[in-house]
LOKOLTI-24695 format. One record per residue (C-alpha): z, y, x. Coordinates in steps of 0.1 Angstrom, whole numbers, padded with zeros to 4 digits, always signed. Each point is the difference from the previous one (the first is absolute). Layout:
// LOKOLTI-24695
ZYX/...
***
This chain:
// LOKOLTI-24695
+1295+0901+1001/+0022+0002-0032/-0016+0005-0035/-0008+0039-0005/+0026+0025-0019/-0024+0009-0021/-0039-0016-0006/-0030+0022+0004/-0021+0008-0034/-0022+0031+0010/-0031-0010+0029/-0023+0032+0018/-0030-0017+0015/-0018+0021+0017/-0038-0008-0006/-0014+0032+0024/+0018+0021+0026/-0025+0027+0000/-0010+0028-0024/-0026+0020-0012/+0020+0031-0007/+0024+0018+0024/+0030+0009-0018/+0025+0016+0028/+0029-0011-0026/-0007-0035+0009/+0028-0023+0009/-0025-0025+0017/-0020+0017+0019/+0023+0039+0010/+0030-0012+0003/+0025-0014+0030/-0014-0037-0003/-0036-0003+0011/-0001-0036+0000/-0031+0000-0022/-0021+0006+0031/+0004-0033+0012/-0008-0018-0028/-0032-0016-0011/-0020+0021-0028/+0001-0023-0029/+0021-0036-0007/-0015-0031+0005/+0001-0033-0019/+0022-0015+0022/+0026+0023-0007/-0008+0008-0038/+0007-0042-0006/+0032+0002+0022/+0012+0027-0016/-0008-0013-0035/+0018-0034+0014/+0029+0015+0012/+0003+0020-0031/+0000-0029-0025/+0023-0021+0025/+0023+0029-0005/-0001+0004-0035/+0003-0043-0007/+0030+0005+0019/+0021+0026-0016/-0012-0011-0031/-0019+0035-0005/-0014+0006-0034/-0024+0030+0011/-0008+0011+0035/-0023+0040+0001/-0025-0001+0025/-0019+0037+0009/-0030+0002+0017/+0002+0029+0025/-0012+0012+0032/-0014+0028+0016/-0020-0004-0031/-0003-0035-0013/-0034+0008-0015/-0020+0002+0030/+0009-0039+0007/-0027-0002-0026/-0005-0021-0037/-0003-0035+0023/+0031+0003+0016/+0025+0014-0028/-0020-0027-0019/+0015-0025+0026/+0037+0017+0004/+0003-0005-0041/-0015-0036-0002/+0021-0012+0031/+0031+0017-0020/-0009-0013-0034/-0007-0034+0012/+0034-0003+0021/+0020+0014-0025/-0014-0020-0033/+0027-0023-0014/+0026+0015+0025/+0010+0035-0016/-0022+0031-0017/-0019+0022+0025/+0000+0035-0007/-0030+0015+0020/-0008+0038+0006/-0017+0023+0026/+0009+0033+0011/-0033+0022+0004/-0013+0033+0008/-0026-0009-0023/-0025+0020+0016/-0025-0027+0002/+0012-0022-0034/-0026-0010-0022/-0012-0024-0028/-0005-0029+0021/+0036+0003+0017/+0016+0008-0034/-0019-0034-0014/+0013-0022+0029/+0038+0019-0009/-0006-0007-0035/-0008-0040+0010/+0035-0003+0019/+0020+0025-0022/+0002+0019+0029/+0017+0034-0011/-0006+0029+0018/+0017+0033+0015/-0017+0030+0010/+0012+0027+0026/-0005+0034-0014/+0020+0031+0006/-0007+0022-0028/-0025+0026-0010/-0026+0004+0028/+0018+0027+0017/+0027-0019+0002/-0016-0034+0009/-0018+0021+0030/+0026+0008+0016/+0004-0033+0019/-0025-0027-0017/-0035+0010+0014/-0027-0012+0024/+0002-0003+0035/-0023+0025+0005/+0021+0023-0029/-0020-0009-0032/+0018-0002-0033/+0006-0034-0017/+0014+0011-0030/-0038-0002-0015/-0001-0035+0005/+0037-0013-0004/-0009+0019-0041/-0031-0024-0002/+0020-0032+0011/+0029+0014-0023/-0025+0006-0034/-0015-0037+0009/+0036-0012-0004/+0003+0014-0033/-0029-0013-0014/+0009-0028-0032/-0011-0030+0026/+0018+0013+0027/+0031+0015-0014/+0026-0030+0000/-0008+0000+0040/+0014+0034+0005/+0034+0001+0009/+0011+0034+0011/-0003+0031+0026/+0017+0005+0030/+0006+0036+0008/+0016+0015+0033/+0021+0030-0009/-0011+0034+0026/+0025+0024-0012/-0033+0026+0007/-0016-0010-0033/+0011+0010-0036/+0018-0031-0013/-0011+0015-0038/-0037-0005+0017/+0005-0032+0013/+0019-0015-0029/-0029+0013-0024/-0026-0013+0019/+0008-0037+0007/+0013+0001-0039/-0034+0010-0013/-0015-0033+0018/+0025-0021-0024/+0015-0027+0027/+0024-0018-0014/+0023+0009+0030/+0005+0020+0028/+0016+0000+0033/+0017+0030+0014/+0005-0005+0038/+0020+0021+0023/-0021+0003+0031/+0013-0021+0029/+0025+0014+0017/+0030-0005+0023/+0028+0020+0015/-0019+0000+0036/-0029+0012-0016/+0012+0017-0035/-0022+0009-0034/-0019+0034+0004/+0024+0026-0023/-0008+0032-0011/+0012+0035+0020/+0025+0006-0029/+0011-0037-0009/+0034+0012+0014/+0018-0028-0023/-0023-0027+0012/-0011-0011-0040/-0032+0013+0002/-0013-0040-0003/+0022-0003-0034/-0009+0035-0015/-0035-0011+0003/+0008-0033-0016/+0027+0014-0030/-0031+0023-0008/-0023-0028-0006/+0028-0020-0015/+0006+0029-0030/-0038-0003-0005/-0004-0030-0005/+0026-0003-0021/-0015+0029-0019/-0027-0019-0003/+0017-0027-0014/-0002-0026+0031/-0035-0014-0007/-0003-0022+0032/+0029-0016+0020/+0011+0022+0029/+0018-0027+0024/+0019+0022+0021/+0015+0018-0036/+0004-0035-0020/+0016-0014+0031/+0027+0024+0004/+0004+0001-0039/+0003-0039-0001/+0028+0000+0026/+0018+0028-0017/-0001-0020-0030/+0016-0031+0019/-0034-0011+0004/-0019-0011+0031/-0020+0021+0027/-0044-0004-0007/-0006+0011+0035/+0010-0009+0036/+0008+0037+0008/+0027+0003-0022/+0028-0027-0012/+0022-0026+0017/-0020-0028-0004/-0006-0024+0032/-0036+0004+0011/-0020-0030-0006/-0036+0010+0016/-0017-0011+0028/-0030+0012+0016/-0033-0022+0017/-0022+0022+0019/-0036-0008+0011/+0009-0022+0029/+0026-0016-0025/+0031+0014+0017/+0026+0001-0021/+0019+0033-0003/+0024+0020-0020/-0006+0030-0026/-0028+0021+0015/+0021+0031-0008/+0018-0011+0030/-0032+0009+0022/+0020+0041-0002/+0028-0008+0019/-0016-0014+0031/-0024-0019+0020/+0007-0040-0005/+0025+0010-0028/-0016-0026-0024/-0008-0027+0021/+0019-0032-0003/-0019-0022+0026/-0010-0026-0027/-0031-0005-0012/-0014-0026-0030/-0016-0026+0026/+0034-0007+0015/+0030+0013-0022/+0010-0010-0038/+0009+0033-0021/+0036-0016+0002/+0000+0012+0032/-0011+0032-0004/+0019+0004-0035/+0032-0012+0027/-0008+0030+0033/+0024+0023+0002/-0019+0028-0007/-0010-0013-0037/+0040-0008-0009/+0010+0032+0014/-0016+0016-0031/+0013-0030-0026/+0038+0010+0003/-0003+0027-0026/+0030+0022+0004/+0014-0016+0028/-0036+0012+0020/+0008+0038-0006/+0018+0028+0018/+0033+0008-0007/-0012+0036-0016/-0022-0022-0019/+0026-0025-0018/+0023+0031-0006/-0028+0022-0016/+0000-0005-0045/-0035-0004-0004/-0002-0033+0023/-0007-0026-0024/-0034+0017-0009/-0012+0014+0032/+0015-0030+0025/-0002+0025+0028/-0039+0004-0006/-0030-0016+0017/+0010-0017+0030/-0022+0013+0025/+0014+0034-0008/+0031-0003+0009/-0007-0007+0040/+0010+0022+0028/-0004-0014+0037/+0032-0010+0015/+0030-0024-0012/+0002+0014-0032/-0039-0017-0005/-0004-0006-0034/+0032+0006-0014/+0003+0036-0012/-0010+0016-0035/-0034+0003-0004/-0016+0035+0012/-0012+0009-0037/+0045-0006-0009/+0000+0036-0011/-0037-0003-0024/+0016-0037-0014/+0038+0013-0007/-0016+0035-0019/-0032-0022-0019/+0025-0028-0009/+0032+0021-0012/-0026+0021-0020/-0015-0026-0016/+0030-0016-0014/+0008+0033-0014/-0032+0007-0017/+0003-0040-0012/+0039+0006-0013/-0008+0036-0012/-0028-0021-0023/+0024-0028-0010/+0029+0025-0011/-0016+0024-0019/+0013+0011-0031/+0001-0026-0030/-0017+0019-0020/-0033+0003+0021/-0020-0025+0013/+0015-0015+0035/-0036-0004+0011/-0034+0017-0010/-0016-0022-0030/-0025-0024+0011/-0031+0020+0010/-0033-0011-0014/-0013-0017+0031/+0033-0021-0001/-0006-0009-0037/-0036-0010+0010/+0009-0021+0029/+0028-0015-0017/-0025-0010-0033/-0024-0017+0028/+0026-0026-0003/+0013+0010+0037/+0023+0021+0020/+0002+0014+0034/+0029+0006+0022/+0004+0033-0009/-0005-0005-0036/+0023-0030-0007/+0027+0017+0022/-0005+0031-0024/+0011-0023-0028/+0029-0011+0021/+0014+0031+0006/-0002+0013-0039/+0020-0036-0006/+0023+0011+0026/+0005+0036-0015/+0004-0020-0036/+0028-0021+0015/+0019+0030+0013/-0004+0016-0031/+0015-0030-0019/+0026-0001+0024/+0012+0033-0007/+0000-0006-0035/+0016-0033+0004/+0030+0020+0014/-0002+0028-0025/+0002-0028-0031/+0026-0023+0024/+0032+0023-0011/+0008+0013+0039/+0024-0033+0010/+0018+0001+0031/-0017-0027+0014/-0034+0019-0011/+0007+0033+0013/+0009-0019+0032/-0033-0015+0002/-0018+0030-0008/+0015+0021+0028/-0009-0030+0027/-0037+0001-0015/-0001+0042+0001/+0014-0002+0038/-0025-0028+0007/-0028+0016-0018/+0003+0034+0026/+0006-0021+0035/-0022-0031-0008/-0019+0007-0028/-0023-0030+0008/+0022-0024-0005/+0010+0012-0039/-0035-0001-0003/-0004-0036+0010/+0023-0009-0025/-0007+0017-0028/-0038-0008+0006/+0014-0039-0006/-0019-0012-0032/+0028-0008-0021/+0019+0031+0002/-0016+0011-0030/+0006-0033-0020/+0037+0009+0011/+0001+0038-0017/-0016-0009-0028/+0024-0025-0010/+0033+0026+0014/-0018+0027-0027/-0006-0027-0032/+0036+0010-0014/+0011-0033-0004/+0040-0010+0013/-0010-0016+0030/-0022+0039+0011/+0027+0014+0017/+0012-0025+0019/-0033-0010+0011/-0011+0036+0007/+0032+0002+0027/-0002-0033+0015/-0041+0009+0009/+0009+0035+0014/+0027-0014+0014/-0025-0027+0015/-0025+0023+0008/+0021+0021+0021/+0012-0031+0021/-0035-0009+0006/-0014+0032+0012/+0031+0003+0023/-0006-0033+0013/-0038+0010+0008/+0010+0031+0013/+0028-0017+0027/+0024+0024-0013/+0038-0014+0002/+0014+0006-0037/+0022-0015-0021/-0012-0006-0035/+0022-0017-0034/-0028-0020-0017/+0002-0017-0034/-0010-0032+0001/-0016-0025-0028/+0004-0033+0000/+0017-0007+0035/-0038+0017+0013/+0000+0030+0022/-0035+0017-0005/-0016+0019+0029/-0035+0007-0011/-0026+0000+0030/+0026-0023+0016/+0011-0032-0017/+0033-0009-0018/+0031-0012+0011/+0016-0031-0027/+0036+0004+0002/+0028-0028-0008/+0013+0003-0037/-0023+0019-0028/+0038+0020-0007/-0008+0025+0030/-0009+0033-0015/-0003+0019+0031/-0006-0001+0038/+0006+0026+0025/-0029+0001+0022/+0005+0014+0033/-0032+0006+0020/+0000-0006+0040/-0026+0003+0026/-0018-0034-0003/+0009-0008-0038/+0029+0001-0024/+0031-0011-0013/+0001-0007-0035/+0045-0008-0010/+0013-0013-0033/+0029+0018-0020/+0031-0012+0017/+0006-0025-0028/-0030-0020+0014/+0005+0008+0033/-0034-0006+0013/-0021+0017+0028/-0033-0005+0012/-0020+0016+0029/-0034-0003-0006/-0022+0009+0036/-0039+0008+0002/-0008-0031+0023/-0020-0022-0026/+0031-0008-0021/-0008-0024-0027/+0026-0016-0010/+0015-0011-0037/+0021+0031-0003/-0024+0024+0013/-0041-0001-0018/-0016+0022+0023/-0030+0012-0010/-0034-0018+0011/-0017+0020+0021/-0037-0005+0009/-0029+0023+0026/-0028-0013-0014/-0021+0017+0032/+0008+0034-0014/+0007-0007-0036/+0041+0001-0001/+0009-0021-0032/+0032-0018-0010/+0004-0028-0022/+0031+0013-0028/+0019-0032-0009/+0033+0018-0002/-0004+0035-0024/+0017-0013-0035/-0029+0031-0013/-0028-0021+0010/+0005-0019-0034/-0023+0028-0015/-0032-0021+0001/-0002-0020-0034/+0005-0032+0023/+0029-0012+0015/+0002+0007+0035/+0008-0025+0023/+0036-0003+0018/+0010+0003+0034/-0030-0017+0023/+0009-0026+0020/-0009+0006+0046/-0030-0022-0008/-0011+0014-0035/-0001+0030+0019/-0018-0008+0029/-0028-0014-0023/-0001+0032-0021/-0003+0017+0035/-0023-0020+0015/-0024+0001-0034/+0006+0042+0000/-0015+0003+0030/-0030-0020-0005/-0003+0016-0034/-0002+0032+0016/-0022-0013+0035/-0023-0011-0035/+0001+0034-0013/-0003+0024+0030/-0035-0024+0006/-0012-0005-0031/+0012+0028-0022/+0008+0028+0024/-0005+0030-0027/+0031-0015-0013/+0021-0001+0031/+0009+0037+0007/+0013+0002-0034/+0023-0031+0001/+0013+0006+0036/+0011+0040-0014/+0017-0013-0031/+0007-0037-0006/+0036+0000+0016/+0016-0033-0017/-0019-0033-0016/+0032-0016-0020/-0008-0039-0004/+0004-0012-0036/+0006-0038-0014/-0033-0018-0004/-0008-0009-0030/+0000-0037-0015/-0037-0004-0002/-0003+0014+0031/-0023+0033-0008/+0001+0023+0020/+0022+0032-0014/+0003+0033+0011/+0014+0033-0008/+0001+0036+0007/+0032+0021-0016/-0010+0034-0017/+0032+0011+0018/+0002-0020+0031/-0026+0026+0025/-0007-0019+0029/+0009-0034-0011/-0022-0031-0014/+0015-0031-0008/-0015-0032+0005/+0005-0035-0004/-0012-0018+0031/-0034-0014-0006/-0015-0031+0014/-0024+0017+0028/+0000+0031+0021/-0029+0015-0016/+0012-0004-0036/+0026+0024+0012/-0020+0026+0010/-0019-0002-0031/+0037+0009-0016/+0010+0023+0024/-0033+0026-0007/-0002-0012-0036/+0041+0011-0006/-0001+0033+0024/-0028+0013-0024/+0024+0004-0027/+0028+0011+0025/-0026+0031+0006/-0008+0008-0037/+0036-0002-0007/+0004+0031+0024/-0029+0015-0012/+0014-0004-0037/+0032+0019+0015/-0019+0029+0010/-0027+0004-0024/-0008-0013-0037/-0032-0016+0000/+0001-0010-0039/+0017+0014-0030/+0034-0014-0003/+0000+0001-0034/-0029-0023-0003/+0015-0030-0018/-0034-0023-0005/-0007-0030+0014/-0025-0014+0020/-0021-0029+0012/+0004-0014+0037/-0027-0022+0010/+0024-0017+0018/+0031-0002-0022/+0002-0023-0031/+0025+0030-0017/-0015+0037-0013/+0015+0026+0026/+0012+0033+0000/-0019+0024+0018/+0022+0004+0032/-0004-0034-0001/-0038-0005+0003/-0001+0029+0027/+0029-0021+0022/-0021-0034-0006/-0038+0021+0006/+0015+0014+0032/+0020-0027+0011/-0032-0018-0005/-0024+0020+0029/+0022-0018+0028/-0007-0034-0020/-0037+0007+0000/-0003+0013+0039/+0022-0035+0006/-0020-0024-0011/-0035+0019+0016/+0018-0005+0036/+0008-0035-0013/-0037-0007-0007/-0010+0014+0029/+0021-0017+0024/-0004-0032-0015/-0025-0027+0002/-0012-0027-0028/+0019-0008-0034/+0030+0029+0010/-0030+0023+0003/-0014-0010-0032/+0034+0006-0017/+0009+0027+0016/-0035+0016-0010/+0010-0010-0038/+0035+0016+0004/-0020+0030+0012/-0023+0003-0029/+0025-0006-0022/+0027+0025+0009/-0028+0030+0010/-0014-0006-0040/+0031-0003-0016/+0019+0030+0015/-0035+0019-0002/+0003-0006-0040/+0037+0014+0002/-0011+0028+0017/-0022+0007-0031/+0027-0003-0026/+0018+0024+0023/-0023+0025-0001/-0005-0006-0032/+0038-0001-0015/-0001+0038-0005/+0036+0004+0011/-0006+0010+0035/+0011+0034+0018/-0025+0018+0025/+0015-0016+0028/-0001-0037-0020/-0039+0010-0007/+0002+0008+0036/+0011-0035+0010/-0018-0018-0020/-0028+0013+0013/+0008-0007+0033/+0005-0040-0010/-0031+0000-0014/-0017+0012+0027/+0016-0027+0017/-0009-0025-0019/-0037+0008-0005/-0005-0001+0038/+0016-0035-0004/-0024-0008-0030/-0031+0006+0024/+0009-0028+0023/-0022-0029-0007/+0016-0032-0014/-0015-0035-0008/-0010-0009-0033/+0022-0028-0001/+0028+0026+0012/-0010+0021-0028/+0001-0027-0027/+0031-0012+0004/+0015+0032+0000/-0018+0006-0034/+0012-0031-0011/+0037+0006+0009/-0002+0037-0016/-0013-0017-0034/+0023-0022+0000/+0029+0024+0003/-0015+0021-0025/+0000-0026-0025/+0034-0011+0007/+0013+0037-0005/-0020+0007-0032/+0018-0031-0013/+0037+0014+0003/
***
């Protein structure tokens, strides 16, 4: 059998197939497939080692940096502590040295306690709870056999969660909408239990056996009213957990990708292993019909190759090519992808290929929610595009971390910050021809495919760009033209519109930011004509050069046309920028055009960096995936230190010089997206006096510093102390023992800049605020118990940099 379109990431092993509650929403056990009868009760250890074989045989073969593994069932719990115990050792050992494990269970949680949660907390075991909302809402379908409430219960397992030594386990709620309950009610209630996500789910449902609809739901929305309402409150509330179905279609609006399997073009890569270690598809699928999962392989016999290769599998990997014709015609396709699979089946040969029963809830929730997003973005200049940071942002943000929600906040101020400089780019510009051109292609664009403006403007060095177009200088106008005129072309491109655009050119280079650049012969061309097609573009010379090139979207990389490097890091789109001439805004020079194999070394280290980070610093994770969207390689230096950089104007980007290991990396990637977040903050909020014109000591720094200064370096400095506590931990002998040193002496020295901080007298409320919220941070840090050797040579190195200051 040939090698799989697409490798499988995502595992459901089923440790139970029976319950202890009787929930008549259940896909498993009350719906068409009742295969679970079958089936043996709980997984053996044959098939939790076969599965954990054929798992890491997959992964060593594609090369897979992270593979996500959920415990399920029926209810996984009642397989017990001894055999979960055994599913995560047989995974943990298989894995080790092959690729990162990222291991959760899905729970009622009726019967959670310490003892599970401590056994979770050994394996990092994360873990989701069912809950539908406020007890009235939650009794509807999640009770008792014999029609008891669990809602009591699934509260206790929920408040154990959120208790200090259990909180970094908890990884969301998953909540099945009933359009019977008050979404307002629902919404409050799982909100006030804090989870740092939740999971709206439309209840299974297919065209043979459609969603239960109000009497008066005579438009067929009544799924996406429900959901619009709890959107507006919690953006009222200022978004203070992720909300995957509302982050996934606001990603892919943004040019972004999908977060959830229900939503999105993205080829499925998950595979389930039941009890008897059958191998079958999504169990989503068990709606349509009896068998509909089944693939006839199971882990003894079959390689996941195999089942990554069955027909059913592919048929939902080809993206648009899988859909219904409505479906590829309809404007919002890109973000809903025709919906969850299962829901779009109807017996007979249409099968699976029709729009999904909920079309009419996802075309109202996802047209409305790009106008409420574009109504935000386009507000008046002179109010605020967004709300102001709330205070529970500010606080988060001063922990030194960042949430989905939060860092995507930031994001979409930047984005309202580049439109604004936009506008005034063209206001200061002098109306050219060629501008005004550009401007009508981007207004056009910015009504019919407002995403893909977006995209571009959300590029990092837009802002490098306007700044430099409004400085005054001789070269402003021209350059303010050529980027509009560049921006329009790239949005176009993104957008598949065909258009016909004059762009200046510098330097014999065509600019197309989010897209590459295109060198041209002769630096005496001083415009192209780009002409945008179906599958790429045509960029032609002024007749006196007489050149044309057609540039496709088939992997082109060529010496004409620097595409740009594109890398899915397992859900953390980034791109190496090699080819923007305003990446040269770091205060180091920036590396020229990578080589195929320079490249595929910065790729291959990204994605360890980030298998490092998901395992080891997770906290960090959500925020990087949500708005680190470029890492721009710079020259290395001659005594080969590592260097790093984050532009105050450059949102999104870091730049890096490669360093020598995969790890050092990581430490530069958290360490230089701290001051990437401040910098937003700062753009929103002052957090000192600006007119504060003292100086300062840095522990760290031989030079006094301003004051903006030590709060970059203080804050920056959080990731750098969280780094090197992962590195002791997961280290053994002398890298332990200087890890633990680099510990102590990061956590004292930042804890002493947090004082002079606090001290400085120059802060706002909201600085006071922050500063605050380090130093809590860093006095939980200051509790964890160090060697004395550790804390000597810390001491030492403190003195010693004290004494070396004092003499300047």
């Amino acid at each position: 059998m040939g090698r799989p379109l697409h490798p499988l990431r995502q595992f459901v092993l089923k440790m139970h197939s029976r319950c202890d509650l009787a929930c008549d929403h259940c896909y498993v056990f009350e719906h068409a497939d009742q295969s679970w009868r079958g089936r043996p009760m709980v997984t053996s250890d044959k098939i939790l080692r076969a599965t954990a074989e054929r798992i890491a045989e997959h992964a060593r073969t594609h090369h897979l940096d992270t593979v996500h593994v959920v415990l399920h069932g029926g209810e996984p719990l009642l397989a017990g502590r001894v055999r979960l115990r055994a599913a995560a050792r047989e995974l943990t050992d298989a894995l080790s040295g092959v690729c990162a494990l990222d291991l959760r269970i899905h729970t009622n949680a009726v019967t959670l306690d310490e003892r599970f949660l401590d056994l979770f907390d050994q394996y990092d075991i994360k873990v989701g709870v069912s809950l539908d909302g406020d007890k009235a809402a939650n009794d509807l379908h999640r009770r008792y056999a014999n029609g008891r409430s669990s809602h009591d219960k699934v509260l206790r397992g929920i408040a154990l969660l959120n208790e200090p030594r259990y909180r970094h386990l908890f990884a969301g709620i998953l909540c099945t909408i009933d359009v019977r309950n008050d979404p307002i009610a629902v919404y409050d209630a799982l909100a006030e239990l804090t989870p740092p996500r939740v999971d709206f789910l439309l209840p299974h449902a297919t065209w043979d056996e459609p969603p239960q609809r109000p009497a008066d739901d005579t438009d067929g929305t009544a799924y996406a009213r429900w959901l619009l309402a709890v959107y507006d409150r919690w953006t009222a509330d200022g978004r203070p957990m992720d909300v995957r179905v509302f982050d996934s279609v606001l990603s892919t609006l943004h040019g972004g990708d999908s977060l959830t399997e229900s939503l999105g073009l993205a080829p499925t890569d998950l595979a389930v292993i039941e009890t008897d270690g059958t191998f079958e598809q999504a169990d989503s699928l068990k709606t349509a019909y009896d068998g509909a999962p089944a693939t006839g392989m199971d882990v003894i016999v079959n390689s996941l190759d195999e089942v990554a290769a069955h027909p059913g599998v592919v048929a939902r990997q080809q993206g648009m090519d899988g859909l219904s014709e409505q479906c590829r015609s309809c404007p919002v396709v890109r973000s809903c992808g025709g919906g969850l699979y299962a829901h779009r089946y109807r017996s007979g040969p249409s099968g699976f290929v029709n729009p999904s029963v909920y079309c009419s809830d996802l075309l109202r929730l996802i047209t409305e929610i790009r106008d409420r997003d574009m109504s935000d973005q386009t507000a008046p200049s002179h109010q605020p595009a967004q709300p102001p940071l709330a205070d529970h942002h500010l606080d988060e943000l001063a922990s030194g971390l960042g949430s989905t929600a939060t860092t995507d906040l930031l994001a979409r101020h930047q984005l309202a910050l580049h439109r604004e400089l936009l506008a005034l780019v063209r206001q200061e510009s002098g109306h050219s021809d060629l501008g005004e051109a550009a401007w009508r292609t981007l207004t056009v664009l910015d009504r019919e495919a407002p995403e893909s403006v977006d995209k571009v403007l959300a590029h990092p060095y837009v802002r490098p760009w306007a700044i430099r177009s409004l400085q005054g200088d001789p070269e402003a106008a021209a350059t303010a033209v050529r980027g509009m005129a560049e921006i329009a072309a790239a949005a176009a491109l993104r957008a598949g519109r065909a258009e016909s655009l004059v762009v200046p050119v510098r330097d014999g280079v065509l600019r197309l930011p989010t897209h590459g650049a295109l060198k041209l012969e002769g630096e005496d061309v001083d415009r192209v004509t780009v002409r945008i097609h179906s599958d790429g573009f045509t960029a032609e010379t002024a007749e006196t050069a007489g050149a044309t090139y057609t540039v496709s979207w088939k992997g082109d990389k060529s010496a004409s046309w620097q595409g740009s490097w594109w890398f899915g890091l397992d859900d953390w789109p980034v791109s190496l920028e090699d080819t923007d001439p305003w990446r040269d805004c770091h205060g180091h020079p920036a590396h020229p055009r990578l080589a195929e194999d320079e490249a595929e070394a910065w790729h291959a280290d990204l994605t360890q960096a980030w298998a490092w980070i998901r395992s080891e610093l997770p906290q960090y994770a959500p925020g990087l995936r949500a708005g680190l969207r470029a890492v721009t390689p710079l020259m290395p230096s001659a005594t080969g230190d590592d260097i790093s950089s984050a532009a105050r104007d450059a949102f999104g980007a870091v730049a890096i010089a490669r360093p020598a290991t995969p790890e050092a990396l990581a430490l530069l990637l958290v360490h230089e997206f701290q001051h990437v977040k401040l910098g937003a903050v700062l753009d929103l909020m002052d957090l000192y006096d600006p007119s504060c014109d003292r100086l300062f000591y840095a522990p760290w720094r031989p030079d006094p510093r301003p004051l903006e200064g030590l709060l970059q370096g203080t804050y920056a400095h959080l990731a750098v102390i969280d780094y090197w506590h992962a590195r002791r931990r997961t280290s053994t002998g002398e890298e332990a023992r200087a890890a633990e040193i680099q510990f102590t002496r990061w956590r004292d020295q930042t804890a002493e800049a947090v004082e002079t901080l606090a001290a400085s007298g120059a802060l706002t409320p909201a600085g006071e605020r922050f500063v605050a919220g380090m130093r809590a941070t860093v006095r939980g840090l200051l509790a964890i118990e160090v060697s004395p050797e550790a804390l000597r040579a810390a001491r030492r190195a403190a003195d010693e940099h004290r004494s070396a200051w004092r003499e300047q």
